[in-house]
N, C-alpha and C positions, 0 to 999 in steps of 0.2 A: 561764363560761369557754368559747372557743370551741372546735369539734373540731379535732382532733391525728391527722393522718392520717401515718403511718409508713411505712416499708419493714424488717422484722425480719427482715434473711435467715437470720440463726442458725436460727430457727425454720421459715423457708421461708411466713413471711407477712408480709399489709397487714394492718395494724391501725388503728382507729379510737377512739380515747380521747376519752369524752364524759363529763364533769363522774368521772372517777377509773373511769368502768367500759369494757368494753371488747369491740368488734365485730370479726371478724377473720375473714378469707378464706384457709385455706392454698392454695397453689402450688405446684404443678413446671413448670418451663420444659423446654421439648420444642421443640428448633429456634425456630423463630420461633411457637410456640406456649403460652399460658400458661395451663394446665391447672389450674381448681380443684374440686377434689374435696370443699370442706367453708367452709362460713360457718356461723359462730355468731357470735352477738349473746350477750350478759349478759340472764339475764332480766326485769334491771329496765328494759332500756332497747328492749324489743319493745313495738311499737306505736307508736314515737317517729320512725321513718323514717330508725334509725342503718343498720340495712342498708343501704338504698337509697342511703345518702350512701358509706359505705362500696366500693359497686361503682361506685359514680359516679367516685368515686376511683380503682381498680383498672383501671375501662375506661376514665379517662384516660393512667395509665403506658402502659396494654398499647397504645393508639394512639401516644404518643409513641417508644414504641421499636418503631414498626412491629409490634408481635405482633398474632396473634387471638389470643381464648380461647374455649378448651377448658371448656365446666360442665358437671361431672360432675354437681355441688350443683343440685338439683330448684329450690333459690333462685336462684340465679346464675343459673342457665337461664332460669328465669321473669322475672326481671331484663333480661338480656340481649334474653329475645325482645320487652319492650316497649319498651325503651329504647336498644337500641345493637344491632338484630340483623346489622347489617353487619359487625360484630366478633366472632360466632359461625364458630368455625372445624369 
């Protein structure tokens, strides 16, 4: 099955749904800023590169609606500063 990336604002996250388990970055938007504070991955699916697909996703919204982001998450940062540091706000 392939992955199932979401927007779950009830919760104030992007979730990533890989074969029933599940990756997920929360958020607060801040002006044209999208602030995350926290990713977890399911611990069966670390080491699989659901993260990485996860913020791939995340830092595609946050480009199409104009935002930077905000990583507060020691991931997301780490993330962001090899792969998209032009979107570090």
């Amino acid at each position: 099955m392939p992955d199932m990336f979401r927007h779950n604002p009830e919760l104030s996250r992007y979730e990533l749904e890989v074969d029933g388990l599940l990756a997920f970055a929360d958020y607060q938007r801040s002006g044209h800023r999208l602030v995350i504070p926290h990713v977890e991955t399911d611990p069966a699916l670390r080491g699989q590169g659901a993260a990485a697909r996860l913020m791939a996703q995340v830092a595609q919204v946050a480009r199409s609606e104009g935002m930077r982001i905000t990583p507060l998450c020691s991931y997301a940062a780490a993330w962001l500063k090899r792969n998209d540091p032009d979107l570090i706000a």
